[in-house]
PyMOL Python script that loads the backbone (N, CA, C, O; Angstrom):
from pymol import cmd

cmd.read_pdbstr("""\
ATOM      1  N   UNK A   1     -12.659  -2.044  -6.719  1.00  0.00           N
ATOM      2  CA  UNK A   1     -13.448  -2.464  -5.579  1.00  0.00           C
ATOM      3  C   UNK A   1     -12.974  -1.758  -4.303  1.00  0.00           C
ATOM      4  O   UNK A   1     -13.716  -1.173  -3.515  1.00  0.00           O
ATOM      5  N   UNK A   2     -11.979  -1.855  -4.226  1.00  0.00           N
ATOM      6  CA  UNK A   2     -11.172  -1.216  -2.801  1.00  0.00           C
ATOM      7  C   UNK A   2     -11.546  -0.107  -2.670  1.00  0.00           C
ATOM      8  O   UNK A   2     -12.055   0.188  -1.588  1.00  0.00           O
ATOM      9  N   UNK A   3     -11.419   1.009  -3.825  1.00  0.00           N
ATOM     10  CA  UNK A   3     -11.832   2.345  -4.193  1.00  0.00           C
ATOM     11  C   UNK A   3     -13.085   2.602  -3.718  1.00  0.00           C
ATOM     12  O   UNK A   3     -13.404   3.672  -3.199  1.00  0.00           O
ATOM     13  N   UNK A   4     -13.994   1.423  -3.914  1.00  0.00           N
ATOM     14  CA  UNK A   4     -15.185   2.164  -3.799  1.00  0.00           C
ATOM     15  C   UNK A   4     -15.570   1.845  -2.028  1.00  0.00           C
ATOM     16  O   UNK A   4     -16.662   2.193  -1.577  1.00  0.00           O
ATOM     17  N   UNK A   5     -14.898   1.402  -1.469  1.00  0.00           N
ATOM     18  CA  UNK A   5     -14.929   0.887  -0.214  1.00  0.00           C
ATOM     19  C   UNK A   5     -14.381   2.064   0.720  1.00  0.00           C
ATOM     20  O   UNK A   5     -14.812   2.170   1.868  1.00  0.00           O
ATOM     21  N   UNK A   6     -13.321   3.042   0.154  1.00  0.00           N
ATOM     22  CA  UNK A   6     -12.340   4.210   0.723  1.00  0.00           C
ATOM     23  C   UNK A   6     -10.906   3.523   0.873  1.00  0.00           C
ATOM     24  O   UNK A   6      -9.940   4.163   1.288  1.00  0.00           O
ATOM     25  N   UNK A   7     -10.863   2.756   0.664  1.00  0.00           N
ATOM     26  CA  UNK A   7      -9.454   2.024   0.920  1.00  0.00           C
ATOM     27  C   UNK A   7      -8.349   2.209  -0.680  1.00  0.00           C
ATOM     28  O   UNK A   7      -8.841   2.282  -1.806  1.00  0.00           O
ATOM     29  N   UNK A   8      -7.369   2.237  -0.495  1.00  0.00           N
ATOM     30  CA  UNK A   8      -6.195   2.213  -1.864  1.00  0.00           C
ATOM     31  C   UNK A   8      -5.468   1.660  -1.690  1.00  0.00           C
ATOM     32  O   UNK A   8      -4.843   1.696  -0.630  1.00  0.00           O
ATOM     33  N   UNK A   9      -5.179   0.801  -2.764  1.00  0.00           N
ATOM     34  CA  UNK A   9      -3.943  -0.611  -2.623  1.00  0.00           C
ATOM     35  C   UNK A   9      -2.086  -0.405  -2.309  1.00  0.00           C
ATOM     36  O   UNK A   9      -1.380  -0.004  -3.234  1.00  0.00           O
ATOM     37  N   UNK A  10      -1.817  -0.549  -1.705  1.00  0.00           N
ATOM     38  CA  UNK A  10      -0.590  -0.213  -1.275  1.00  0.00           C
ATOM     39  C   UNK A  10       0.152  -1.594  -1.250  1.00  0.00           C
ATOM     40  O   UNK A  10      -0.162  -2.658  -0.716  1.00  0.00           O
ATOM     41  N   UNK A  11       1.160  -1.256  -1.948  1.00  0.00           N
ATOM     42  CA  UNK A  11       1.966  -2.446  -2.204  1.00  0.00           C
ATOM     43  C   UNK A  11       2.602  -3.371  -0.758  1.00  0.00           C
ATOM     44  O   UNK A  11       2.949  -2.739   0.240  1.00  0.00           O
ATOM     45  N   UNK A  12       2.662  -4.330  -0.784  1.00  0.00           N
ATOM     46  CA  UNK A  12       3.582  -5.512   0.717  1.00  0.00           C
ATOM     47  C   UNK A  12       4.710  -4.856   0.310  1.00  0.00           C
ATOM     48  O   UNK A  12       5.277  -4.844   1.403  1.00  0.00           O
ATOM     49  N   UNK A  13       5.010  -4.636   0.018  1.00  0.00           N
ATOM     50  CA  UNK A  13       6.622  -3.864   0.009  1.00  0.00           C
ATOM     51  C   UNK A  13       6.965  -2.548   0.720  1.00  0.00           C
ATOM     52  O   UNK A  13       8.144  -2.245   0.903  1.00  0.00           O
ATOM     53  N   UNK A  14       6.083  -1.861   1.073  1.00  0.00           N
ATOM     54  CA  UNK A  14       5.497  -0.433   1.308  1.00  0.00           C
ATOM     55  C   UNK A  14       6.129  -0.706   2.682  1.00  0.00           C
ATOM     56  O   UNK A  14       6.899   0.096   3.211  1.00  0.00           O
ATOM     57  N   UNK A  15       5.752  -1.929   3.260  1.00  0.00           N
ATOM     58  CA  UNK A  15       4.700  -1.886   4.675  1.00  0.00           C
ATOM     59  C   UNK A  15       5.741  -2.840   5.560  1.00  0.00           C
ATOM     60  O   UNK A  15       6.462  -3.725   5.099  1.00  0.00           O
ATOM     61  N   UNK A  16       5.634  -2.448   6.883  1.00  0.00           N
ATOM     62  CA  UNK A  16       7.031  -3.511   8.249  1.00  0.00           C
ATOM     63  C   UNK A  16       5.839  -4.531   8.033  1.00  0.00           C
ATOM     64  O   UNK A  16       4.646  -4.393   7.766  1.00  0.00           O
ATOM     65  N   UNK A  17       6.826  -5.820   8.306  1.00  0.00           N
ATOM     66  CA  UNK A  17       5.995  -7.058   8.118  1.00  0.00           C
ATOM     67  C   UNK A  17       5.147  -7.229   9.253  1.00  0.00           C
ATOM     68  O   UNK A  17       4.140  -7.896   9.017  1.00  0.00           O
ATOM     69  N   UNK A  18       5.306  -6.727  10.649  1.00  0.00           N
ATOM     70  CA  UNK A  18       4.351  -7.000  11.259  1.00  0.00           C
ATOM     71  C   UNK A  18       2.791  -6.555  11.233  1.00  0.00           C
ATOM     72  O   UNK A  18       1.730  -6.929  11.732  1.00  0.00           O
ATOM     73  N   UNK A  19       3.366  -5.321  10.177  1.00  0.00           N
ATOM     74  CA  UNK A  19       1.864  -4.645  10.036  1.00  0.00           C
ATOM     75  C   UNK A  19       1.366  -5.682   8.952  1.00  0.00           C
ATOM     76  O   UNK A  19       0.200  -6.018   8.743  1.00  0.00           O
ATOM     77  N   UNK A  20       2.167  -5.985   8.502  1.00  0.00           N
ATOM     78  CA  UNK A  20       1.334  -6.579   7.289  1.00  0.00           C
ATOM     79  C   UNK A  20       0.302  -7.865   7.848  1.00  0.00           C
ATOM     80  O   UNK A  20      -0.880  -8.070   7.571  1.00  0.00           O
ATOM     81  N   UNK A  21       1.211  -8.616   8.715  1.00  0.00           N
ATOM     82  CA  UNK A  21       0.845  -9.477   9.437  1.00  0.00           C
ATOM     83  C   UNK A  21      -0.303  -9.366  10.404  1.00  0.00           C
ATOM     84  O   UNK A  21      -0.822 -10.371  10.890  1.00  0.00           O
ATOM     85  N   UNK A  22      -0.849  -7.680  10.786  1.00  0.00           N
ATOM     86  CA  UNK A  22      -1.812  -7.752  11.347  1.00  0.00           C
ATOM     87  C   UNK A  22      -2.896  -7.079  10.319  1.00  0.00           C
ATOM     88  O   UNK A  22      -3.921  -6.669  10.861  1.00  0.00           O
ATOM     89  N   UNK A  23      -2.842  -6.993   9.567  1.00  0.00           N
ATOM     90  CA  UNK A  23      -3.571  -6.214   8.181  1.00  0.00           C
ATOM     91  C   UNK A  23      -3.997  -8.112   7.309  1.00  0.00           C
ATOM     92  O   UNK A  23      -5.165  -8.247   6.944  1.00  0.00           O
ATOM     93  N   UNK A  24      -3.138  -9.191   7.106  1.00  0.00           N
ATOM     94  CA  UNK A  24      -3.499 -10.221   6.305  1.00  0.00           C
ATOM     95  C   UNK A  24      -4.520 -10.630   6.313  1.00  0.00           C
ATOM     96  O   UNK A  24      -4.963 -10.893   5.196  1.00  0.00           O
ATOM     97  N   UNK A  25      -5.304 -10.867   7.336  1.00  0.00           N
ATOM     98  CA  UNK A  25      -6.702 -11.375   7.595  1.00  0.00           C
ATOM     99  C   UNK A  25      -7.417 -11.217   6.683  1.00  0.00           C
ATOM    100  O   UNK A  25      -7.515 -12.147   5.881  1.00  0.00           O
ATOM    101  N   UNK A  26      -8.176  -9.993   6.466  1.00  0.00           N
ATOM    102  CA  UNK A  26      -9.221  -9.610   6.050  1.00  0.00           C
ATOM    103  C   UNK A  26      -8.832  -8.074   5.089  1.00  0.00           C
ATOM    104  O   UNK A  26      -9.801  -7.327   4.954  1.00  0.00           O
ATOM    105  N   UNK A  27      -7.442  -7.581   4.417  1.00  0.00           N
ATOM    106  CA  UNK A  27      -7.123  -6.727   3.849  1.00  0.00           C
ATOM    107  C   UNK A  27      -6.324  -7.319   2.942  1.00  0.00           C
ATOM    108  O   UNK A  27      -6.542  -6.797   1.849  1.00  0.00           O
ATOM    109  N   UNK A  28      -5.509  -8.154   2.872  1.00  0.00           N
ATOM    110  CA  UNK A  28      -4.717  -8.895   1.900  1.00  0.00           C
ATOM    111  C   UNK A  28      -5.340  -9.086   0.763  1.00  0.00           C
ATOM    112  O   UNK A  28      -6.334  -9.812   0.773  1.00  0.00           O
ATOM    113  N   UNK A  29      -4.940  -8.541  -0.350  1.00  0.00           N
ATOM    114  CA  UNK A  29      -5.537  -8.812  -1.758  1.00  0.00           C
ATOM    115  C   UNK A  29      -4.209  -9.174  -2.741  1.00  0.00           C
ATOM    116  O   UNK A  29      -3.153  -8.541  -2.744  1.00  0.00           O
ATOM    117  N   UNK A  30      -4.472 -10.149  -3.429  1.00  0.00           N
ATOM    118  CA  UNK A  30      -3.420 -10.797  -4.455  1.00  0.00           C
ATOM    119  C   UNK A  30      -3.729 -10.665  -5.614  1.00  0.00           C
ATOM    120  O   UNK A  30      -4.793 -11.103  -6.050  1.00  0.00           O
ATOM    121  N   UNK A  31      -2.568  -9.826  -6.578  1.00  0.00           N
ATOM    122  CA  UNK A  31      -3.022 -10.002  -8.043  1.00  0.00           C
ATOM    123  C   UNK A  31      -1.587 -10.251  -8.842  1.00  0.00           C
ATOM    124  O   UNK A  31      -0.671  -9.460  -9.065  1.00  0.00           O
ATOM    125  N   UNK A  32      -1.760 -11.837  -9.233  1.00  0.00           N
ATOM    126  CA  UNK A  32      -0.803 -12.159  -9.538  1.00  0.00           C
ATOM    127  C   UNK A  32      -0.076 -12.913  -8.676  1.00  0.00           C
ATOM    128  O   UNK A  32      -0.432 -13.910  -8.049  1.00  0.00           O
ATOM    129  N   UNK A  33       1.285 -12.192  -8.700  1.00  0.00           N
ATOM    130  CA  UNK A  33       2.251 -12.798  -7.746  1.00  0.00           C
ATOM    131  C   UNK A  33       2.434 -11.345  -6.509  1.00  0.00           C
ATOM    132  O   UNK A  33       3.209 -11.321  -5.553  1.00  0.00           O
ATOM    133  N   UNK A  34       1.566 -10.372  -6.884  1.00  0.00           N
ATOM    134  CA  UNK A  34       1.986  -9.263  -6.230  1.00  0.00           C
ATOM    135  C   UNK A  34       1.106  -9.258  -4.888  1.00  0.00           C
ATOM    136  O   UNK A  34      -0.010  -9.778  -4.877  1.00  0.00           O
ATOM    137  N   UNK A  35       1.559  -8.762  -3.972  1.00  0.00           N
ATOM    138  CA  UNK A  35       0.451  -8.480  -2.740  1.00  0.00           C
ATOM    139  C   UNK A  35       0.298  -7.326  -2.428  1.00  0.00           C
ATOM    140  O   UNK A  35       1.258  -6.691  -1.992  1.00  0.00           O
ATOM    141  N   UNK A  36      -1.031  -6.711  -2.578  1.00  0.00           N
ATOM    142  CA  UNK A  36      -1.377  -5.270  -1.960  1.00  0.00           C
ATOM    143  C   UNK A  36      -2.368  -5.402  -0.738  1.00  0.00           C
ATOM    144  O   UNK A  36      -3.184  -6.323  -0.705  1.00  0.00           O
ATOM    145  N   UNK A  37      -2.262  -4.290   0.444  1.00  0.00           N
ATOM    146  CA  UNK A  37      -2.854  -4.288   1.451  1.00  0.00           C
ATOM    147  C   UNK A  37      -4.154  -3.035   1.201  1.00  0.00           C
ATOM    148  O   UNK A  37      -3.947  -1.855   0.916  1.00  0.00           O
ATOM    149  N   UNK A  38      -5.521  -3.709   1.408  1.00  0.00           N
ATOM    150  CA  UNK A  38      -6.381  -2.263   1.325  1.00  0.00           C
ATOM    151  C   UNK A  38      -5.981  -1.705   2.665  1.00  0.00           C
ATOM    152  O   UNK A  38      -6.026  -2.280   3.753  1.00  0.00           O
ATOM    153  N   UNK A  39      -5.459  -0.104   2.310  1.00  0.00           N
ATOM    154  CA  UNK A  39      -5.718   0.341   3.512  1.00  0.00           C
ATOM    155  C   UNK A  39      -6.238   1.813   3.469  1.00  0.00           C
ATOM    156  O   UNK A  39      -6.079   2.302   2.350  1.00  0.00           O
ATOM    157  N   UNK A  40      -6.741   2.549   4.259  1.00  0.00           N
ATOM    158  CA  UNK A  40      -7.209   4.198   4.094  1.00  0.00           C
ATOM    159  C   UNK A  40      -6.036   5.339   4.276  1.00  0.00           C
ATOM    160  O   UNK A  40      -5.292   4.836   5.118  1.00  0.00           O
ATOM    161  N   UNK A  41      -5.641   6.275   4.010  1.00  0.00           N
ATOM    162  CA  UNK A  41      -4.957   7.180   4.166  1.00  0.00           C
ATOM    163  C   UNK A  41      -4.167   7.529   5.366  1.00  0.00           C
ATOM    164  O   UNK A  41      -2.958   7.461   5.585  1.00  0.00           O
ATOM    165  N   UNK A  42      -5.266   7.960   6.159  1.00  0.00           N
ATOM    166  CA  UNK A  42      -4.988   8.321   7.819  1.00  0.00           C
ATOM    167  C   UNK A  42      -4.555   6.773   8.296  1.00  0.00           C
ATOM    168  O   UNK A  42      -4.269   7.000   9.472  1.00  0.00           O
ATOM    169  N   UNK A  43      -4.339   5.382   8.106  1.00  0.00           N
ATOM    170  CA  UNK A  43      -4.081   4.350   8.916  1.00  0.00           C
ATOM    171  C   UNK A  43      -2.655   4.597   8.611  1.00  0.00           C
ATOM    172  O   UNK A  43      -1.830   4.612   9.524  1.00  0.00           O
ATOM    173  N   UNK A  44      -2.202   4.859   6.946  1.00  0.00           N
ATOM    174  CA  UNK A  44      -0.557   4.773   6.892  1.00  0.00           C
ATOM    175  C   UNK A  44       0.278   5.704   7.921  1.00  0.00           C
ATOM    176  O   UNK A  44      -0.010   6.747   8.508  1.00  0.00           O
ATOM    177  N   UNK A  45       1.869   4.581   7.882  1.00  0.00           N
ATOM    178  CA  UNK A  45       2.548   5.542   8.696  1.00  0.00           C
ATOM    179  C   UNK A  45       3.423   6.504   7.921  1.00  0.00           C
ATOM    180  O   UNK A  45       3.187   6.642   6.721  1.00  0.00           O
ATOM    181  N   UNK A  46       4.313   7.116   8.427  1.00  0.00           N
ATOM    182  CA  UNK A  46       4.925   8.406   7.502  1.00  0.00           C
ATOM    183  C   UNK A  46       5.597   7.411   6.752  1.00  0.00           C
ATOM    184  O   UNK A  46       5.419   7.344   5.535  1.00  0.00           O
ATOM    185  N   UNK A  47       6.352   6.629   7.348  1.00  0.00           N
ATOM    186  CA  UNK A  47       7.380   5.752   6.805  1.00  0.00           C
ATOM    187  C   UNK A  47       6.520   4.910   5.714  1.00  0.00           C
ATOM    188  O   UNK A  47       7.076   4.829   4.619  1.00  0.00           O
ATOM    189  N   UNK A  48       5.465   4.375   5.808  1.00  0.00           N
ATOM    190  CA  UNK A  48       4.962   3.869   4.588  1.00  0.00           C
ATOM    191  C   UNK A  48       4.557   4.975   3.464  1.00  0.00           C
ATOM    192  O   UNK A  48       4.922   4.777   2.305  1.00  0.00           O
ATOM    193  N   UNK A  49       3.945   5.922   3.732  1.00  0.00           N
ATOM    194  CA  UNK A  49       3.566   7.056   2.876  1.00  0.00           C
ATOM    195  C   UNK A  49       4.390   7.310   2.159  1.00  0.00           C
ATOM    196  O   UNK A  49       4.058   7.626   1.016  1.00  0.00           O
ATOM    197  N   UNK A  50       6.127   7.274   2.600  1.00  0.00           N
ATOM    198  CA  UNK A  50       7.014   7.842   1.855  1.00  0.00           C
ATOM    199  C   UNK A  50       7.769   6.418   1.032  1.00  0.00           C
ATOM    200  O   UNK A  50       8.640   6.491   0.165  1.00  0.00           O
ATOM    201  N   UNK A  51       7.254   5.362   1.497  1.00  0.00           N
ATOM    202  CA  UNK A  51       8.058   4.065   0.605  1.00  0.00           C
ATOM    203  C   UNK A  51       7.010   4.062  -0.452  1.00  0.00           C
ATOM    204  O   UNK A  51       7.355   3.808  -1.606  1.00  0.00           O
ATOM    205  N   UNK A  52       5.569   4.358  -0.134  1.00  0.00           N
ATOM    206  CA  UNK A  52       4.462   4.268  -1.547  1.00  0.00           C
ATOM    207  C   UNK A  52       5.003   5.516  -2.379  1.00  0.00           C
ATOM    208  O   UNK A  52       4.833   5.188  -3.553  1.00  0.00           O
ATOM    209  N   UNK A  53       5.403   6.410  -2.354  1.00  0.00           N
ATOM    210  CA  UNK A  53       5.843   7.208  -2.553  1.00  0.00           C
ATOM    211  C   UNK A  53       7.003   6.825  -4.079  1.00  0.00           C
ATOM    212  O   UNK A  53       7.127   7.026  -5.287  1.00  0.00           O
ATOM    213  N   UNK A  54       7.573   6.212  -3.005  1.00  0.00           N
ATOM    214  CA  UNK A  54       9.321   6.061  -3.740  1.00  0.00           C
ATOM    215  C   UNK A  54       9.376   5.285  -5.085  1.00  0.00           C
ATOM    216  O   UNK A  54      10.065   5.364  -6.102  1.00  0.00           O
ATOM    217  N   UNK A  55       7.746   4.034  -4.397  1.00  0.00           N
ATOM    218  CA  UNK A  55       7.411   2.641  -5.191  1.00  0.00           C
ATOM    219  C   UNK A  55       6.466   3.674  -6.411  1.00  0.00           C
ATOM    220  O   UNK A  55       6.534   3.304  -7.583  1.00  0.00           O
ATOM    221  N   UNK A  56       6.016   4.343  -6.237  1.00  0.00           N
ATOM    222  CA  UNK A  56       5.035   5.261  -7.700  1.00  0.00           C
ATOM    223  C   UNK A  56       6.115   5.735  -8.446  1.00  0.00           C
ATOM    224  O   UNK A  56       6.153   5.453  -9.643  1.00  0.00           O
ATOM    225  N   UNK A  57       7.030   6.431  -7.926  1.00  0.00           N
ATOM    226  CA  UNK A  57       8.370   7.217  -8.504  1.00  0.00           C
ATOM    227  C   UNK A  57       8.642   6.119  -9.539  1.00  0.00           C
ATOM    228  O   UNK A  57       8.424   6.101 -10.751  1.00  0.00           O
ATOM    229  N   UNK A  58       9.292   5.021  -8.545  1.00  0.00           N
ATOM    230  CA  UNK A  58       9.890   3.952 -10.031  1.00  0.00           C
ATOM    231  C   UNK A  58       8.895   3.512 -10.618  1.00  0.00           C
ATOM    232  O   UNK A  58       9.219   3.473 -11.805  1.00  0.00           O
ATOM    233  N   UNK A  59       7.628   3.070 -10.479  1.00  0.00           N
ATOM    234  CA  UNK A  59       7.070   2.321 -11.183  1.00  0.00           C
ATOM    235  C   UNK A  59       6.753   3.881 -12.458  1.00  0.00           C
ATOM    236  O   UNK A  59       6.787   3.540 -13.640  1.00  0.00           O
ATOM    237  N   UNK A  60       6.520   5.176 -12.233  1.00  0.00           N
ATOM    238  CA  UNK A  60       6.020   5.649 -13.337  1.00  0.00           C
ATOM    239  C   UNK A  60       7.387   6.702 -13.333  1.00  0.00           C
ATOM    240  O   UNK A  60       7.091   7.792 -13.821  1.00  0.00           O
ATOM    241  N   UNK A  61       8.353   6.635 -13.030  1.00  0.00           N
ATOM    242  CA  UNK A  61       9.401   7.453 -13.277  1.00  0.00           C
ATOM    243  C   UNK A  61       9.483   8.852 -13.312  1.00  0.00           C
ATOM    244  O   UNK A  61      10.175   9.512 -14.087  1.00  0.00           O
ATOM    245  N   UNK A  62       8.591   9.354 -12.252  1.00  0.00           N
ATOM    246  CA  UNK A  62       8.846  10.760 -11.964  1.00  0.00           C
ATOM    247  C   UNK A  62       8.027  10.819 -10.610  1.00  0.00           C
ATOM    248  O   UNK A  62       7.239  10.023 -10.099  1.00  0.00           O
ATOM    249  N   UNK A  63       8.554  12.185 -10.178  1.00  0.00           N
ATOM    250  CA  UNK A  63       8.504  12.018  -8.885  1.00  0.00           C
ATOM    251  C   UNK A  63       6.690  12.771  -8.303  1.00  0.00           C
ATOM    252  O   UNK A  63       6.288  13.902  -8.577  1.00  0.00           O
ATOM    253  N   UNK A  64       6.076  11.910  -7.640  1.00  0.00           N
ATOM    254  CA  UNK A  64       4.636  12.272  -7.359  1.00  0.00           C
ATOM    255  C   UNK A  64       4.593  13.053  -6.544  1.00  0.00           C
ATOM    256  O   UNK A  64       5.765  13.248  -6.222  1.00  0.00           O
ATOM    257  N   UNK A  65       3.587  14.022  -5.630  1.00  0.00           N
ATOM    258  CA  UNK A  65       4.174  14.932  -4.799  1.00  0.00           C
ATOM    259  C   UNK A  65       2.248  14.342  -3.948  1.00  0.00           C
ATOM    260  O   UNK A  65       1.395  13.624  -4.469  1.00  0.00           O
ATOM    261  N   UNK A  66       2.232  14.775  -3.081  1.00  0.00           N
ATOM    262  CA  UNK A  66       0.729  14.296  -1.976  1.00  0.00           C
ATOM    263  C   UNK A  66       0.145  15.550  -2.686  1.00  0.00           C
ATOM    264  O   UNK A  66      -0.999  15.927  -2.432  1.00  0.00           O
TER     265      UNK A  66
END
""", "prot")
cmd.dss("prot")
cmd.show_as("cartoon", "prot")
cmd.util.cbc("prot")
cmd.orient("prot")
């Protein structure tokens, strides 16, 4: 769904809590126990780009490149 909207799920872990906190409203999506934020490309900051980054690395164990 997010996908087809332009948005890609980025993990609450990714993200400083205040952003998250201004993103919860109306971007907060729950699956499970996990929380992902829809957000678009150009909104992330470097610093999140490179923690989604780190979070793909471990979750599929090699390293992704942009």
């Amino acid at each position: 769904m997010a996908d087809k909207l332009g948005f890609m799920l980025v993990p609450g872990s990714c993200m400083h809590y205040r952003r998250k906190q201004r993103f919860a409203e109306d971007r907060k999506v729950k699956v499970g126990r996990n929380v992902f934020f829809m957000m678009k490309d150009q909104e992330l900051t470097n610093r999140e780009k490179n923690n989604l980054l780190l979070f793909l690395e471990d979750v599929h164990g090699e390293y992704l490149t942009s």
